[in-house]
N, C-alpha and C positions, 0 to 999 in steps of 0.2 A: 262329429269327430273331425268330420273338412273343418266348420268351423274353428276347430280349437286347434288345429295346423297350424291353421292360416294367421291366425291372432298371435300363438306361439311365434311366427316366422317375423313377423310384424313388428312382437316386440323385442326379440333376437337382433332382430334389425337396427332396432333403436339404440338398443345397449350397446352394438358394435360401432356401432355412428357416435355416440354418446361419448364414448371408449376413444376413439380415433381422436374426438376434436380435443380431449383432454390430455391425450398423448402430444399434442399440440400444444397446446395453453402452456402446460409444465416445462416445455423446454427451456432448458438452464441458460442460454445466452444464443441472443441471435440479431441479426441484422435487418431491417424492413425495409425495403424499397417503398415509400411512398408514390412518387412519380418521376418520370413520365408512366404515362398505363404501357405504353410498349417498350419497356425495359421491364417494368414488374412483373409482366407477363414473361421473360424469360426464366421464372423462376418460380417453381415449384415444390409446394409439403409433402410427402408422401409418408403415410403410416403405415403400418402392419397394418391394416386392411386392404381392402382392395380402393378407397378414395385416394382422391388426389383433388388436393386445393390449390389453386392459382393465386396463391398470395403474397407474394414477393420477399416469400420469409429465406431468408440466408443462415445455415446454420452455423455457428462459431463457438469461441473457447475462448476465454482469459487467459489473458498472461499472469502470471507468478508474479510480476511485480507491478509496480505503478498503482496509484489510486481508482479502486473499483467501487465507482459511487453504485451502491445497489442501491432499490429501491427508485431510482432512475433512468430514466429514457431522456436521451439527449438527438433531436434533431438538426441536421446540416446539410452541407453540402461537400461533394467528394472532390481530391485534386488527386494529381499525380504527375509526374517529371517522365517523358518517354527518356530523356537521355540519363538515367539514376534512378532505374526501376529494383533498383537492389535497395538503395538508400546508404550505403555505405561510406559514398562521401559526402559534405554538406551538402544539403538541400537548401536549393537558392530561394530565398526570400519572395514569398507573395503579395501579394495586396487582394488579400482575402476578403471577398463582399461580404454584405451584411445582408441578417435575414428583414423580416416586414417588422420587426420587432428590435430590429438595430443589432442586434446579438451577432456575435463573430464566433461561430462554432464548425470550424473545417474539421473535413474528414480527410487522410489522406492516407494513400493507399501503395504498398510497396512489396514486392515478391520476396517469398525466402532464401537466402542463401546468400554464400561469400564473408557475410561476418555475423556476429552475434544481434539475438534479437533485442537487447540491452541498445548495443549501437544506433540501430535502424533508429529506435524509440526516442532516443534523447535527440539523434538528427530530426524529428519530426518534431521532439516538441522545443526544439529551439528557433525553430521558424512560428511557433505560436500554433500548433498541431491539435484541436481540442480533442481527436476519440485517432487512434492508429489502427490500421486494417492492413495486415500480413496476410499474403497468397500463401498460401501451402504449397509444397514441389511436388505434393500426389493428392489421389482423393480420396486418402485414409482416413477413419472418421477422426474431426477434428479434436470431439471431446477425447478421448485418448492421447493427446499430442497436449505437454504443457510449454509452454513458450515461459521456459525458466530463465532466472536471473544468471549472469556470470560472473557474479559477483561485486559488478560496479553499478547495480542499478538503483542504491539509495539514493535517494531525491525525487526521483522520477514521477512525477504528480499525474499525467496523461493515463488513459484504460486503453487497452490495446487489447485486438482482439483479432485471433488467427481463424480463414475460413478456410474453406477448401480449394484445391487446383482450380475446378471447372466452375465454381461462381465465379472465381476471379478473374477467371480469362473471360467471360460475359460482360461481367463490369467493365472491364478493360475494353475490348473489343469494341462495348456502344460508344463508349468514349472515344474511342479512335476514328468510330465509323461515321457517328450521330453529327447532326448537325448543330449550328450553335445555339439554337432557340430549344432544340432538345436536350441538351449537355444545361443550359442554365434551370430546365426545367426539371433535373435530378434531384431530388431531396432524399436523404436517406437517414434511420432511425437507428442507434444503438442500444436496447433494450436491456438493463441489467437487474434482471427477478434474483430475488430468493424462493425458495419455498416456506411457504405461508400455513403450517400444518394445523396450528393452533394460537392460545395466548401465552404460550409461555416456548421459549428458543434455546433448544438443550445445542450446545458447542465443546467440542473435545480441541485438547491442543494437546498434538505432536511432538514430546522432543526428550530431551535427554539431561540429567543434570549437571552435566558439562559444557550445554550450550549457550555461552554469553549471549546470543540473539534473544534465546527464547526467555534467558531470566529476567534480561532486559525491558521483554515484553509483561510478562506477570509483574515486577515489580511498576512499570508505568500505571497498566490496565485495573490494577487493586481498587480502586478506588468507582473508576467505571461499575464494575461486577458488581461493588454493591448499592452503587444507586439503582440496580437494577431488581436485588435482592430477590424474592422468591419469583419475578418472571421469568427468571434464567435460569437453567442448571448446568452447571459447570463441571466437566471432568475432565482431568489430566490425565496422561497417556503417557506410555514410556518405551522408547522404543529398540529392539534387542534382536541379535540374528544368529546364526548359528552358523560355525565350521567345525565340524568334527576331523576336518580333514586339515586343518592349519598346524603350523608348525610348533613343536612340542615348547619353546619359547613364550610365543603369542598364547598359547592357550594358559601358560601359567599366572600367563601376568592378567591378559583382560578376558580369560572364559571361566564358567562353571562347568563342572557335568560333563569332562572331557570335551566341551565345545557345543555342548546341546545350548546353553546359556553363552553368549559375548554383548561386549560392549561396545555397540556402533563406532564409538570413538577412541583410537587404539592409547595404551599407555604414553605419558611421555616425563619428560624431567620431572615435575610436579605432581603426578599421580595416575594409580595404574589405572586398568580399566575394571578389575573387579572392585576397587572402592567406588569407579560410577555404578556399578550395579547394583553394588550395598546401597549408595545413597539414593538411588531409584528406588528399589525398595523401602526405602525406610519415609520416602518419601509417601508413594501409597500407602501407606499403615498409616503415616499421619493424616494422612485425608481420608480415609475411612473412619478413621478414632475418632475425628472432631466433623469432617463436612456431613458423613453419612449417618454417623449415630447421636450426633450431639447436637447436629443439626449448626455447627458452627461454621457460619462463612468466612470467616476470617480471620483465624489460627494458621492456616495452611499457606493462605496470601505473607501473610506476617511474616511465617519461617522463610519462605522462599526470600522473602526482599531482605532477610535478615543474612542467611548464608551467602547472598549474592555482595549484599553490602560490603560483611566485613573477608569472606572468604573468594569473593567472585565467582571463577567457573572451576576453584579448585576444592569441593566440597568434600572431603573426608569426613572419618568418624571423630575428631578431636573438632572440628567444625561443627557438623552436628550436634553433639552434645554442648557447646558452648551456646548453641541457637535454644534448644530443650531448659537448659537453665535460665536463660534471658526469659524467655517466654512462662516460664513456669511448666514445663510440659513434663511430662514421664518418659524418660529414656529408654530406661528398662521396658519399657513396654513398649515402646515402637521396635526395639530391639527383639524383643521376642516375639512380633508381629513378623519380624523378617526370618529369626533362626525358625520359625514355624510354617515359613511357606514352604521349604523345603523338603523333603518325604523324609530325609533319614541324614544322621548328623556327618554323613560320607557326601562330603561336596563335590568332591573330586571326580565319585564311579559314576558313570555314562547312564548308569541306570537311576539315579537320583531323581527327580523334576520336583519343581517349583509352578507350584499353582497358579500363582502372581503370573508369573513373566508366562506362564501358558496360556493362560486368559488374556495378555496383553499380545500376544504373538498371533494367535486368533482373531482377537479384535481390529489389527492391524490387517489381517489379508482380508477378511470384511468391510473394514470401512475407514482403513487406511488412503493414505494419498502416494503413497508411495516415495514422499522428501518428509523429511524435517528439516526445521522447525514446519510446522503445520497445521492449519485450524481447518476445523467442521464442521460445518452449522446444518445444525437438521439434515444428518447423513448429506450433508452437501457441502464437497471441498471450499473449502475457503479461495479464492484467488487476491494474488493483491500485495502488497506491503505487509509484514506484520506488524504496523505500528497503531497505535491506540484508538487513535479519531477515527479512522479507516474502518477496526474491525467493531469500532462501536456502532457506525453506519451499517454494517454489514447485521449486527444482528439487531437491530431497528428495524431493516427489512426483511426481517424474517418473523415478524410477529402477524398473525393475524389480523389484531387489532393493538397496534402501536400505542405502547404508552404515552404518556402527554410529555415526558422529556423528548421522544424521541420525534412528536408531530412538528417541531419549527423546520430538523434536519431534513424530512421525509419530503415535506412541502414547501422547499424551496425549489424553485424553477430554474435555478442554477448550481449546479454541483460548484464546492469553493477550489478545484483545480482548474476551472474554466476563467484566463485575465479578465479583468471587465477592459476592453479595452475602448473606452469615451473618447472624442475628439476632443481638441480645446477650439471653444468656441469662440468666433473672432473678438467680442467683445474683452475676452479674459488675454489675448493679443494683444490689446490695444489698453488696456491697466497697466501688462508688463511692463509695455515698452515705457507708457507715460510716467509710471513706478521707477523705473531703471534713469528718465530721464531727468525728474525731480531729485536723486540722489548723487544725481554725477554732476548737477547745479551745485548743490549744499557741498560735495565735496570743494568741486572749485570753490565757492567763495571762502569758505573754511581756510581751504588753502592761503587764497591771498589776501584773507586777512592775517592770519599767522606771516605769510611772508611778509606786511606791513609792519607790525611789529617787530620782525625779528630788523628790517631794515631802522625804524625808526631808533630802537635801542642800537643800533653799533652805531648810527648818525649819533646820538648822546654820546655815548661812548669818546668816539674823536673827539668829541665837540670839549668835551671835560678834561680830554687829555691835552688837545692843543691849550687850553686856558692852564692848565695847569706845569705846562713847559712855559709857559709866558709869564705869568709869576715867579718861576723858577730865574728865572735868567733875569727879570725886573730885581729880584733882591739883591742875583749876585752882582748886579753893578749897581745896587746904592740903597740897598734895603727897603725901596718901596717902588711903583710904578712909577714910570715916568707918563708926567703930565704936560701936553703941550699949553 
């Protein structure tokens, strides 16, 4: 019986050890300290058990925008301004070294607060910024805190990534304190996993049928989804909130249900908000009819780029039905997919519900993000841009075993938001200038040969006119020249 304690304890042991280092491995995004060994050593893993690993792992979050090469680890070296530790205003120009491999890949690092994380980001990547690292103002867990867009952060190609209060001020600290053979000897890792569950990467997207972002995205990505075809499973998501307590106006125009049912996006000139919720609905019943029973992947894509095309983000039901006819679809039956989710033909009594939007409301405080527009890949928020190449990368690295379209993106050793920045070598110097100096010869002689001509012809010119004033004047005094 000791015996079988003891083996028992042994392998409790193992599985809690087992457990802890996997609780490890899994984490969504994080920072490595590579070296020096006495900076890694300030930083420490700690799991629900009782270990503790010394491995210079820094916990962090993505930011909501800029390019999030997943499936990538990008190593460099850190900077930072003591006199612009907000980043707020330009960040002055460095002359960032190079790794053993020539590659220019800085990190640089700046504190939260004073203006938006949009700002800091594009100040860092206009000095040529390759990975952005924001301090947190507390040491609330990071992943909870999104370092969202404020609306001017299209373009932004850089990944940025927010860590907590107290690694920062460590980073900081060695830097300030360390000497300069330790500070060049800092290398540090930005790691950006997916989870890897299986061969195939199911992805939900967040949004509403009146969000021009999100239609924009479905109709680019169409094409994507299906070279991907049965590795991927695709569901769209609709997203709907409730006031029962808003004002008897508002609820007429964008609620159901005395306000159990609204539509995120409130009424305006061009359409209320219960026609977005009609069209959400009717939007589900179409991807049930064709993606989930018909097994068709590309009805659904079609309508979406169809209403977006010729109606944009103002989808109504004369919209609708004009998509349903193009497409050859059944009206009446997506239509009665919709008056059927609802319990009883009284839209209006409090006591009504709709199945649909209650399964989606559900869904959303499970494994919701909390914004739209919004993607999830294998129960995992999407971070990043939503534009096409971006979340294509994103679900590449979330395969198991990556398809063959997706091995060139996976396996390159540079993400494409990293410049390649090459020198020009003195030789390609010394072409220019020889190139520049043989063309401003050929201009000149060019030149002065046209200016020879142009002088030789007006020389003729005089030359024909003076003879021809001299036979003038020879006739009028005696009809020929005079001859000595």
């Amino acid at each position: 019986m000791g015996k079988f304690t003891q083996n028992y304890s042994t392998l409790m042991c193992s599985v809690a050890l087992l457990s802890c280092l996997l609780n490890i491995s899994l984490s969504e995004a994080r920072l490595q300290i590579m070296s020096p060994v006495n900076l890694q050593s300030k930083f420490i893993s700690k799991s629900h058990c009782v270990f503790i690993f010394i491995d210079g792992t820094i916990p962090a979050s993505y930011a909501n925008f800029g390019y999030i090469p997943y499936g990538h680890s990008i190593i460099g070296k850190i900077y930072y301004d003591e006199n612009n530790l907000k980043g707020c205003n330009e960040l002055q120009k460095i002359q960032f070294s190079t790794d053993q491999d020539g590659d220019i890949t800085p990190f640089y690092i700046l504190e939260r607060g004073d203006c938006s994380f949009v700002k800091k980001v594009r100040n860092m990547e206009n000095i040529g910024v390759a990975v952005g690292i924001i301090i947190n103002d507390s040491d609330d867990d990071v992943n909870n805190i999104v370092l969202s867009d404020d609306g001017t952060g299209g373009g932004l190609r850089i990944p940025t990534m927010l860590i907590g209060q107290t690694e920062g001020k460590k980073l900081l600290d060695f830097m300030r304190r360390g000497t300069q053979q330790e500070i060049d000897q800092i290398a540090i890792m930005a790691e950006f996993k997916m989870d890897k569950p299986d061969d195939r990467v199911e992805y939900d997207l967040w949004f509403t049928s009146s969000s021009d972002r999100a239609l924009d995205f479905i109709s680019d990505f169409k094409e994507y989804d299906q070279k991907f075809g049965e590795k991927v499973l695709f569901t769209p998501h609709y997203v709907f909130w409730k006031c029962p307590y808003c004002e008897t106006a508002y609820l007429k125009n964008d609620c159901y249900s005395k306000g159990k049912y609204c539509a995120v996006e409130a009424s305006n000139n061009d359409i209320k908000g219960r026609e977005i919720i009609l069209e959400d609905l009717r939007q589900v019943c179409l991807y049930k009819h064709t993606y989930e029973e018909q097994q068709d992947r590309l009805t659904w894509w079609k309508y979406i780029e169809h209403v977006h095309q010729n109606c944009y983000n103002v989808i109504n039901e004369d919209c609708s039905k004009s998509a349903h006819d193009k497409l050859g679809l059944d009206f009446l039956k997506t239509q009665g997919c919709v008056i059927n989710s609802f319990s009883s033909n009284d839209w209006e009594s409090p006591d009504t519900v709709n199945h649909i939007i209650d399964n989606e409301i559900q869904y959303w405080k499970d494994y919701g993000s909390g914004v739209f527009p919004s993607i999830v890949i294998n129960n995992r928020t999407y971070r990043g841009q939503i534009e096409s190449l971006a979340v294509f990368n994103a679900l590449c690295s979330g395969f198991a075993t990556p398809p063959r379209m997706c091995q060139n993106l996976l396996n390159s050793n540079q993400p494409d938001f990293i410049p390649i920045q090459d020198g020009i070598k003195p030789g390609v110097i010394v072409l220019i200038v020889v190139g520049l100096i043989l063309i401003n010869v050929i201009i000149v002689y060019c030149f002065r040969r046209h200016a020879k001509r142009e002088m030789q012809g007006e020389m003729q010119m005089q030359i024909e006119s003076a003879v021809s004033q001299y036979f003038a004047l020879s006739q009028k005094d005696g009809g020929r020249p005079y001859v000595k």
